[in-house]
N, C-alpha and C positions, 0 to 999 in steps of 0.2 A: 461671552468671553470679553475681557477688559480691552479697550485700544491701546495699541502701544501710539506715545508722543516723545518728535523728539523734544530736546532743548530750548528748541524754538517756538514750540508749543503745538506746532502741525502734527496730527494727527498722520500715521505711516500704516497705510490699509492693507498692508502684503498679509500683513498677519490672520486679519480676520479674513481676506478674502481667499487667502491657503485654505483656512479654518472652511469656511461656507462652500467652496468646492469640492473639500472631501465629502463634507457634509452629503453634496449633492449626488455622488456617487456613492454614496451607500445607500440616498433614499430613493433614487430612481430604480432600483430593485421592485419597488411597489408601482412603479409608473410607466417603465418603458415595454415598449414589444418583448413580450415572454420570448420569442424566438432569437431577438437581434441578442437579449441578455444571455442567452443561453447557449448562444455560438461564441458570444464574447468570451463569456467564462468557460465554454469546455472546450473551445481550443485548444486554450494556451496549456487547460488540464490534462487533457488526452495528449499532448506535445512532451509533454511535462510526464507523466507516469511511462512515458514511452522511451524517454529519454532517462528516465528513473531505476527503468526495467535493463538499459542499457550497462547499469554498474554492474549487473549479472552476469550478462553477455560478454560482455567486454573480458569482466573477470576468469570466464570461464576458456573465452578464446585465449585468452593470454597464457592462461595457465597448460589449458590442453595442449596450447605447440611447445610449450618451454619446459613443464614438469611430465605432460604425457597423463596416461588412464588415472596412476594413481590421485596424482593432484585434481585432477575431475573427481574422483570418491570422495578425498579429503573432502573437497567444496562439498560436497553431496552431502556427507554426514556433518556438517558444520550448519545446514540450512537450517532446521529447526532451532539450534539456539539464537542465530541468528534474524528468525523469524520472531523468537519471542521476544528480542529487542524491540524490533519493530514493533512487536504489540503493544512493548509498555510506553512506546511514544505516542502510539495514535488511541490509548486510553485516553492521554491529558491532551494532544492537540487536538483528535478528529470529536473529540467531547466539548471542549472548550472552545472550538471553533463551531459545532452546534449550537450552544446557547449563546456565544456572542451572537449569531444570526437572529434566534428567538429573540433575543432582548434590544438588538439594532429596529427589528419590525416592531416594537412597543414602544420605542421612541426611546428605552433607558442607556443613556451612549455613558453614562457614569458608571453604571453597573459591569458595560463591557472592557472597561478598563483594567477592574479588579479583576475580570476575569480572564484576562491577560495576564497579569503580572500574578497571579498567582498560577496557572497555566507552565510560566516559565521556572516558578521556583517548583512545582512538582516534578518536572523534568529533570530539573537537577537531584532533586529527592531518591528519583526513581535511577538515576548513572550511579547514584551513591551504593542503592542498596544492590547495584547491579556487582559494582568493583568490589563489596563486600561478600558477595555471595560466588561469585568467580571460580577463587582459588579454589575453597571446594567441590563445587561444583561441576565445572567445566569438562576432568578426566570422563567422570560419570554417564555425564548429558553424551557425550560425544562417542562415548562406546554404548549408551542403549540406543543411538542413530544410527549403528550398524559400522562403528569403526573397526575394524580389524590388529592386529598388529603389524600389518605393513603403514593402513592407512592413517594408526592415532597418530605418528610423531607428528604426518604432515598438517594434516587437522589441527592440533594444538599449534603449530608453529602460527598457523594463521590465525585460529581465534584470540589466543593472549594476544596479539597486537590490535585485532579487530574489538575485545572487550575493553582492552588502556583508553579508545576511542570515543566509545559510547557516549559521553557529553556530546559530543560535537554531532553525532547520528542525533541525536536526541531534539538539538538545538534545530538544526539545520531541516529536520523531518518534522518536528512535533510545532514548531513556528512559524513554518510556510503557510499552515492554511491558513490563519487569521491573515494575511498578508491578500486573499483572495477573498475573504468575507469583506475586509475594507476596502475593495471596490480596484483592485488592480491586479486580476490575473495573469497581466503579462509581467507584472513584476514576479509573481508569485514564478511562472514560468522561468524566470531570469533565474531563477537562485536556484535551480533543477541544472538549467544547462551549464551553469559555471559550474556545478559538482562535476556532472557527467564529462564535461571536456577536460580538465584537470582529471580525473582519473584514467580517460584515453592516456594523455602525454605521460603521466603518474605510473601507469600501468606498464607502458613501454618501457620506461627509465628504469623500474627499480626489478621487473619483471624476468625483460629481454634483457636488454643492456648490461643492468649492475647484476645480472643472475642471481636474483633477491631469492627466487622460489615461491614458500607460500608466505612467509614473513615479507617478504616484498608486496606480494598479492596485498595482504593485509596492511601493510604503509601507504602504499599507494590506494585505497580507500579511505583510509584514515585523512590523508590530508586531503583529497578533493573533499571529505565533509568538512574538515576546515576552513575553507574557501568558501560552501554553500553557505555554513554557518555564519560567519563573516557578514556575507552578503544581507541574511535574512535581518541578521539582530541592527545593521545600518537604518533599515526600514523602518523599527520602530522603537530607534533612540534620537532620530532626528527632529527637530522644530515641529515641523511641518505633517506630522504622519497624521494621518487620520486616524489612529492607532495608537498616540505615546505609550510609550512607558516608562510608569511612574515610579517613584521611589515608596510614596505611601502604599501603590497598588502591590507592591512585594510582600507584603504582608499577609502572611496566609491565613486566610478566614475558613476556618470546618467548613461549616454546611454547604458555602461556596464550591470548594474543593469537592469536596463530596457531590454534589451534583452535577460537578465538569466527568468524574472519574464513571459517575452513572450516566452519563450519555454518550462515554466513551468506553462502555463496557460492549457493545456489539462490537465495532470495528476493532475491537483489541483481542474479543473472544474470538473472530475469526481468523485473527493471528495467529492466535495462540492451538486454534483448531489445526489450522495448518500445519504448526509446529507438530503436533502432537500425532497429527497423523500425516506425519512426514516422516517420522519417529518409526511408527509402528509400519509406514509403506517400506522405509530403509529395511529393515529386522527380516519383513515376508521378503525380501527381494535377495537380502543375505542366502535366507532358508531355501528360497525355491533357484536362487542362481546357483548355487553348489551343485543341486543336478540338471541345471541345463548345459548345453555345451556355451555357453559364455560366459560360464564363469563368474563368481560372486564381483568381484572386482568390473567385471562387463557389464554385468547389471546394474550397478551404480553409475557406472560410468553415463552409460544411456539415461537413466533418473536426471542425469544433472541437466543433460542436454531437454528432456522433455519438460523438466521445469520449466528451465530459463524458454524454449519457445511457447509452452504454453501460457507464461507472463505476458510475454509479447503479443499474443493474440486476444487475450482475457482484458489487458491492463486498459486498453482504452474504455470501455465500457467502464471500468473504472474511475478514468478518469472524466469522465461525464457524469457520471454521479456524484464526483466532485464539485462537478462544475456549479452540479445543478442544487446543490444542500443547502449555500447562500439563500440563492432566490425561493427556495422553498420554505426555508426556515422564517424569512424575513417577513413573506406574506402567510405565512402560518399564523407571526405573530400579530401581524395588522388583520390577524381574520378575514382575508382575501383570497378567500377559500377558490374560485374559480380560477384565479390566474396560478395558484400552486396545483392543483389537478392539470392542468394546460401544460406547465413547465413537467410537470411527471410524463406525459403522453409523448410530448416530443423529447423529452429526454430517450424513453426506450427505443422511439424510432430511431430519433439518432444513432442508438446504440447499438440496434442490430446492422443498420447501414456502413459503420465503421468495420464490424466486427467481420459480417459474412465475407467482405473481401480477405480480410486476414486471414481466417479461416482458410477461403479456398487455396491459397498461395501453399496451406501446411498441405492439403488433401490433393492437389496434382501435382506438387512438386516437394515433396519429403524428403530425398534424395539430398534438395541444393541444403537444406538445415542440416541434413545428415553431414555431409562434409568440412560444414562451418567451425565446427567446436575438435577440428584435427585426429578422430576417434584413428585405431585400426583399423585396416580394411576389411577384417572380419567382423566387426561391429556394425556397420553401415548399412548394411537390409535389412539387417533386426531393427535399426534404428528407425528406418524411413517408417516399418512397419508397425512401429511402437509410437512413435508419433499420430499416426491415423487413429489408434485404435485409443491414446489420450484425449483428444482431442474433437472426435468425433461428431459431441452436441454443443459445441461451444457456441454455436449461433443461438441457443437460447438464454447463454448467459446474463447478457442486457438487461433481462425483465428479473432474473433472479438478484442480480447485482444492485441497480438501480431499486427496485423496487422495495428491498430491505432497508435501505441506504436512504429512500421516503419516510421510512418509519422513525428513522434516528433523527433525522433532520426536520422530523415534527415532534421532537421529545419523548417519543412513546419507548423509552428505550427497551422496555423488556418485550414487547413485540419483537423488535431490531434483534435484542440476545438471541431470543426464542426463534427465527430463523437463521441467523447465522450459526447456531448451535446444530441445527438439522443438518446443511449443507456438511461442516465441517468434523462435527464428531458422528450425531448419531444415524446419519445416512452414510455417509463412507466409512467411518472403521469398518462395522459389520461386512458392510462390502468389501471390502479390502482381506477380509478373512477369509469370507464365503467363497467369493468370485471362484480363488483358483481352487475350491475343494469340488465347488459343482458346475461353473462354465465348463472346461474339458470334454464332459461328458455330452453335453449339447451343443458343442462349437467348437470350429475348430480351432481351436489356440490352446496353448499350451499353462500350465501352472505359473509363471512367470507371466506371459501377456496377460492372464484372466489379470495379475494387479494392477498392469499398464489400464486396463480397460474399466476398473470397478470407479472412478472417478468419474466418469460418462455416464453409466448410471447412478450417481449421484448429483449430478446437473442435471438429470429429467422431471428425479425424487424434489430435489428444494425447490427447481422451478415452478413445479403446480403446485410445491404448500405455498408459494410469495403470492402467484394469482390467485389463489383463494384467502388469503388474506388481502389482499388487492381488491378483491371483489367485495367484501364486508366493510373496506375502509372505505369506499366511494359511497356504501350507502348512510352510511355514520356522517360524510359529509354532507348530503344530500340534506339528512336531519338539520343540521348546523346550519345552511345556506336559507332552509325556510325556517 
């Protein structure tokens, strides 16, 4: 990089020494304590998806005391498309933020430029074809998630305002990560918590207050991601980023693009899994709540609630594998094969350590969650009870989570596909079918819990396929290392 001089002919060192600092946090990924890096970055991560998971929460409490069951359904059958948003953002960021990491560890800091700036013009790409495909689409999506005619109006009320949005979800989610690959997770943490606290204040004002309802619901999201959005794109149009972004790097290059979208094809498939079999869990829950005594509307209603804590409890592990995709990527690509095996090892521990406390808080105290989201009081034991039986194996999520999330963040992306595909489609649909045709008959729970429960056993199914792919990937490095 050129020196800047003034007038006077002195040389003014701010610049390059900006320059050479970032520099130095992004290379100390190959050089400092795998551990100290690794708390660095999955703090502010796990801080940050916690407080991410909180725009659900918050939503959901808001809605439950002001709108009641229905507006809990609405949210409920709203999830899935709103899940595939989220996919199509962490295709271009959690992709694009993979390979800037690869190519940060090879030394190419010109390569990850482009991979920025065209990163961001795919996002916009993808809000486009999002606003185009909408109007048709959206009745559709939201009655095969199990909307009803009580529950479409309110569902539509809030997705149209939540789909007008979607730049600013897009921006604000799909451009944070690179914000922690260039070496400042707690900024990256910043632009999380400005979202989530603007949608507190947000939530209350247009919710409570101005009795907005579900279009309220859906305002007040919309603008806390304009605030996070805000935040994020300040980071990397200023001087000084370790990051700019350039006017030439907007220029969208194929095969570039193409290779951000293929490393971004697990984390977005398991979006999109989600979606899909959120979809097909709503429909069984319509079908088998009609003859329980709670009612199709109860059933839903309970769905939303076990989402939103099951995020809560899952998402830090999440957010550890966040943490950890930098550092692993980075010495992936400097071929420092031992300290990336190091940072995977302590990442799962970390992961179970975070997770099993959260966990026990659902499993002896169900009850305080049951109350949280303002249900009926005929709802509330089913709930506590439907929580347990969600939730069950989530202390081995860590290694199923993490360990996929290894595969992506060493490039390997159709390994990455090829287990997030199991967890999300072809281990739980099936289950999700079966469960309440033949648990019953062996257990006692009813047609209705067997769906609550078939998710549990699909965290036991991808957990041992990630270990045994876990187990062949360490001897493939072994290879590598001699």
């Amino acid at each position: 990089m050129s020196k800047t001089v003034h007038e006077s002919g002195a040389e003014a060192p701010s610049l390059c020494e900006s320059a050479g600092s970032a520099d130095r946090k992004i290379d100390r990924m190959g050089t400092e304590s795998t551990f100290k890096l690794l708390l660095e970055f999955s703090v502010p991560a796990v801080v940050g998806v916690i407080v991410q998971m909180l725009y659900n929460v918050i939503d959901a409490v808001y809605v439950g005391h002001a709108v009641g069951a229905d507006g809990l359904a609405a949210t409920t059958v709203a999830t899935p498309m709103m899940t595939a948003m989220v996919a199509a953002s962490m295709l271009v960021g959690v992709g694009g933020n993979a390979l800037a990491a690869i190519r940060l560890g090879e030394g190419r800091k010109d390569v990850v430029r482009q991979v920025l700036g065209n990163s961001f013009v795919l996002l916009l790409i993808a809000a486009a074809v999002l606003w185009i495909v909408a109007p048709f689409a959206l009745e559709p999506v939201l009655r095969y998630s199990g909307a009803d005619d009580a529950v479409l109006p309110l569902a539509m009320d809030f997705m149209v305002v939540i789909v007008a949005g979607c730049p600013l979800q897009f921006i604000a989610f799909g451009m944070n990560n690179f914000i922690r690959t260039a070496g400042h997770p707690n900024r990256a943490l910043g632009s999380m918590l400005v979202g989530t606290g603007a949608n507190v204040v947000f939530g209350y004002l247009f919710i409570v207050v101005l009795d907005g309802g579900m279009r309220g619901a859906g305002l007040a999201t919309v603008c806390s991601w304009a605030l996070s959005a805000l935040f994020v794109m300040q980071f990397f149009l200023k001087k000084s980023s370790p990051m700019p972004m350039t006017v030439p790097s907007l220029k969208l290059r194929p095969r570039l693009a193409l290779r951000i979208c293929a490393l971004g094809v697990a984390p977005s498939v398991m979006q999109l899994g989600f979606a899909v079999s959120s979809a097909v869990e709503n429909n069984l829950l319509v079908f088998y709540g009609a003859s329980d005594p709670l009612g199709v509307d109860g059933a839903l209603a309970i769905m939303r609630v076990l989402s939103a804590v099951g995020l809560f409890t899952f998402m830090p592990a999440m957010g550890i594998a966040m943490g950890a995709q930098p550092i692993i990527g980075y010495n992936y690509g400097a071929r420092k094969f031992k300290r990336m095996k190091r940072v995977l090892g302590q990442a799962i521990l970390m992961g179970v350590v975070i997770t099993v406390p959260l966990w026990l808080t659902v499993i002896v105290a169900p009850n305080m969650y049951a109350h949280l989201f303002g249900l009926p009081e005929a709802y509330l034991s089913e709930t506590a009870w439907a929580l347990v039986l969600y939730l069950v194996f989530v202390p081995i999520l860590p290694v199923q989570a993490i360990g996929s999330n290894y595969f992506d963040a060493t490039g390997q992306a159709v390994k990455a596909t090829v287990l997030t595909l199991t967890r999300q489609i072809l281990f739980l649909i099936p289950l999700l079918v079966f469960c309440p045709v033949f648990l019953p008959s062996v257990l006692p729970i009813t047609p209705l819990e067997s769906v609550w429960f078939a998710p549990s056993l699909s965290d036991i199914t991808s957990t041992l396929l990630v270990s045994l792919f876990l187990f062949f990937e360490m001897k493939r490095l072994r290879t590598l290392e001699g």
